[in-house]
N, C-alpha and C positions, 0 to 999 in steps of 0.2 A: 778798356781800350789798350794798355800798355800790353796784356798779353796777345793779344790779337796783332798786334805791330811786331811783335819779337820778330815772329821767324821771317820778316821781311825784311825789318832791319838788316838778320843776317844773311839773307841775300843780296842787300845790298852791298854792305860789306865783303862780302863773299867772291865779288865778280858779278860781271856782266853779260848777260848771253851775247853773241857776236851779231850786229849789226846786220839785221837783214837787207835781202836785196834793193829792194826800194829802197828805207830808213825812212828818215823824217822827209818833208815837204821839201823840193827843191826850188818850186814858184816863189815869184818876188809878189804875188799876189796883195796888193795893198801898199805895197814902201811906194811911197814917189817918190821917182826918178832915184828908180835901183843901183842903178852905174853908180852916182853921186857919190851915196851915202857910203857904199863899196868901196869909194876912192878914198870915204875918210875915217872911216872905222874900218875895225873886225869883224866881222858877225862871221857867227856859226849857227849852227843848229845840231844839239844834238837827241837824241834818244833816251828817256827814263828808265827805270828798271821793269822788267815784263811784267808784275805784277799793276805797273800804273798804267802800261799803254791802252787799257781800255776807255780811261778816265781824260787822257794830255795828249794833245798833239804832236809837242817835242817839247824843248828847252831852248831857250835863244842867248846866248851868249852874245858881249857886243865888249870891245875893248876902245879905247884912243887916245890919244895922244897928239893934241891939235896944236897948234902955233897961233891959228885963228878960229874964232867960235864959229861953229857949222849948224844951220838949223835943219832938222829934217821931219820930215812927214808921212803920218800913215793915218789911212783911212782902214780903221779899225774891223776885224771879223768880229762877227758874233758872238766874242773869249771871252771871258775872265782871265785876267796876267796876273801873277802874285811875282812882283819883280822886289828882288833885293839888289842894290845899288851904294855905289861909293861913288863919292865928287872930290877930286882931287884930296884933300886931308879930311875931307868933313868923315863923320863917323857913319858903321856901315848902315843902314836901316830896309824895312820891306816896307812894303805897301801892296793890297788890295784892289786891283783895276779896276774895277765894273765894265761894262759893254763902253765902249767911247761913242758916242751918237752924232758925232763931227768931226771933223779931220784933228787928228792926233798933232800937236807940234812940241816939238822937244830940242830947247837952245844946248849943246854941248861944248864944251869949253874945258883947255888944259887936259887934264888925264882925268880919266875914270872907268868905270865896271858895271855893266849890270849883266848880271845873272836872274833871267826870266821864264817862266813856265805860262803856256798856254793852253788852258785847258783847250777838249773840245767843246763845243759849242754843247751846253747839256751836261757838260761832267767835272761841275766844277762844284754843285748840290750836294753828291757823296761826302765832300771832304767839310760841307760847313750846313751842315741839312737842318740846322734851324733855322732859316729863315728864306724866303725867297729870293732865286738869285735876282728879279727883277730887282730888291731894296740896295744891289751897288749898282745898277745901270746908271751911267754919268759921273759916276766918285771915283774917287781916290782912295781909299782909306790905310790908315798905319795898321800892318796884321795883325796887331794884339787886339784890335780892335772885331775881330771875325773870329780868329782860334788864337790857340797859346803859340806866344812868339817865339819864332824860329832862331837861332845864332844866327843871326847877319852875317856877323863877322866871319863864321867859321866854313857860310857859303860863299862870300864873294872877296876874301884878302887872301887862299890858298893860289900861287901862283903857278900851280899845276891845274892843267884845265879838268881831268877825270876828277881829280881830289872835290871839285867844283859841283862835278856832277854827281857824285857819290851822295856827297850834304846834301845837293836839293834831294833823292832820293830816298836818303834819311828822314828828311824835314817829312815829306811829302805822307812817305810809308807810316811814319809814328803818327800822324794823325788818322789811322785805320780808318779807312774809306767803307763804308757798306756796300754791299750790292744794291741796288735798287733800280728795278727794272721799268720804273717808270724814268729814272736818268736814261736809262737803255732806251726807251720808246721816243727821248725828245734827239739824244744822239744820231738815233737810226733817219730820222724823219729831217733833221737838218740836214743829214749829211746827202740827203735824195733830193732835196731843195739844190744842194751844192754841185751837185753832179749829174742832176737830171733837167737839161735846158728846158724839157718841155712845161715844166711848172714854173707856169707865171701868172698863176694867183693862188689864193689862199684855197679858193673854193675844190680844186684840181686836189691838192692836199689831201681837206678834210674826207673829200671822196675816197680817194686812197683810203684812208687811215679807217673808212666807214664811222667815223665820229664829227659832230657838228663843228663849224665854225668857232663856236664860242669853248666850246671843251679844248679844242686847240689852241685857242686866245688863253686860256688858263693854264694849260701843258705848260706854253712856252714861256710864260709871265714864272710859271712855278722853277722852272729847268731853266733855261734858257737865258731868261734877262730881257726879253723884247719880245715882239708879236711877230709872228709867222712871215705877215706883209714886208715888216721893216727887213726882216733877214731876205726874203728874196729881191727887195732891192735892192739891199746891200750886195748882196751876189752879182745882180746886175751892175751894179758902178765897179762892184771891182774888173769882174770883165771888161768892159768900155774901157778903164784905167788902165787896162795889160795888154789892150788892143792898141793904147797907143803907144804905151811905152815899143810894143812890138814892131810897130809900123816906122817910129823913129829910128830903132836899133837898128829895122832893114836899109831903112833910108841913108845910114850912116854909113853900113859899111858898103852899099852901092854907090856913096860920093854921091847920089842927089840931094837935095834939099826944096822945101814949101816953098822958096822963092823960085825952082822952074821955072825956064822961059814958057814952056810948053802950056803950062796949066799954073795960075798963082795961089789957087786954092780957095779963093776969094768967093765962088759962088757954089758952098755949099749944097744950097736948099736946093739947087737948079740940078742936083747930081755931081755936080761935080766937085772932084774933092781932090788936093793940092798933093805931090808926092810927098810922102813921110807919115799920112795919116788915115787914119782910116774912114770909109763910107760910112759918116755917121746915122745918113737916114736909110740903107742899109744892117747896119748894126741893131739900130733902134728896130726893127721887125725882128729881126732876128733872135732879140731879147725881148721881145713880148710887149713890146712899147705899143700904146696906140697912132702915136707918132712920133716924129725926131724933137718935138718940142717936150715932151715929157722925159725924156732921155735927159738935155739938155739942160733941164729943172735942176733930176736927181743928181746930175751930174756936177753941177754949178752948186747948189745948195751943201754939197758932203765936199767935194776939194776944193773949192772957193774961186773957181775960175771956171769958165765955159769951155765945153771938149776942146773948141776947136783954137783957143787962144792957149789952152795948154798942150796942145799938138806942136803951134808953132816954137812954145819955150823950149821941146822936147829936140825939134828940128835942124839941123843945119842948113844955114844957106837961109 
């Protein structure tokens, strides 16, 4: 393994190819209430070294410095995060994400750091291929517990941000990744789930793919961390979720708000729907709902509030 990581190491070290046009992900896809958390931390996101971008989505960097503790929440992608973290003095440590299966909450408090990697959904197998990435769906785990531990310290107390980036690159590269084109096959197939609205069921999939149902229930249990189903509804609540962060942002800077004289928002189900938020029984076809009561489920059950009472927390007026 140590020879196979050399010459990547010294690409790492070596420099960085230059940031292409697009880069990493610019959607707030999944944070609630983006603006918020934006007004009280750092985040960035940046870019691995080219040998990993087939395997990571980016890096997530998050710095703060609070006066008072700020809670915030994400309803998790279908990732593995191996986030190394510092809380004010405490010492630096990683841990192991698994898939999160409920809305993520994380109290922040005084200063601290994390330094985070999110695979793609499918390519986080290469880097730990003995065991199913299903067995950390819901955990937590410390990373010595999956591979050999990473320097903490020497990813997340460098107070240059590259220097930051470099070490998880290090970290990343030295546990030599194999090719494995069944990681490639569950990559390719989420990411068609993620960008192709028309699949809103499993069975549309397996068609595609010309392999059963249940071969796909094993793919993505084997790759993946979850079942085919659970990622495209996952897909689906994040949409709804961005639907209305979008609908409040426009609302905001239009100076309307869900208390309109015109319309109070109040009767949904009748079509009607309050300014700031979006046509949720609309929406709900749109995404492949049987109806806006099934939306409303998914929706309620993964952020803990119903679309439309989190529309109005999102709303002014």
């Amino acid at each position: 393994m140590a020879s196979r990581s050399e010459p990547w190491k010294a690409q790492a070290r070596g420099g960085r190819e230059p940031r292409p046009a697009d880069g990493p992900r610019r959607d707030t896809r999944g944070i609630v209430d983006a603006p918020d958390l934006f007004a009280h931390v750092r985040f960035r996101r940046r870019e691995p070294a080219p040998p990993l971008r087939p395997y990571l989505e980016h890096y997530w960097l998050i710095d703060w410095d609070l006066a008072e503790p700020y809670v915030t929440h994400v309803v998790p992608h279908p990732s593995v995060n191996v986030v190394f973290q510092r809380y004010g003095d405490e010492q630096p440590g990683g841990e192991v994400a698994g898939i999160g299966l409920g809305l993520f909450t994380r109290k922040l408090e005084g200063r601290g750091r994390v330094c985070g990697v999110q695979f793609r959904p499918g390519g986080f197998r290469p880097f730990a291929p003995g065991r199913p990435v299903s067995e950390w769906t819901g955990r937590q785990v410390p990373d010595h517990e999956v591979f050999a531990s990473a320097d903490a310290a020497a990813i997340v107390l460098p107070d240059d941000e590259d220097a930051r980036v470099t070490a998880l690159d290090v970290f990343l590269l030295g546990l030599g990744p194999q090719a494995d084109p069944q990681a490639e096959r569950a990559m390719a197939l989420v990411e068609q789930v993620r960008t192709d609205r028309t699949i809103r069921r499993v069975a549309q999939l397996s068609a595609a793919e010309g392999v059963s149902a249940r071969t796909l229930q094993r793919l993505f249990a084997e790759y993946v961390g979850v079942g085919p189903k659970w990622v495209i509804l996952r897909y689906r609540v994040h949409e709804a979720l961005e639907r209305a962060e979008a609908e409040s942002s426009a609302c905001a800077a239009s100076g309307t708000g869900s208390g309109d004289a015109e319309n109070d928002g109040s009767d949904v189900r009748g079509g009607r729907v309050g300014r700031g938020e979006p046509d949720w029984a609309a929406l709900a076809a749109e995404l492949g709902y049987s109806d806006q009561a099934h939306l409303v489920r998914d929706f309620t059950s993964t952020v803990g509030v119903p679309p439309t009472a989190y529309a109005a927390t999102r709303t002014p007026g």
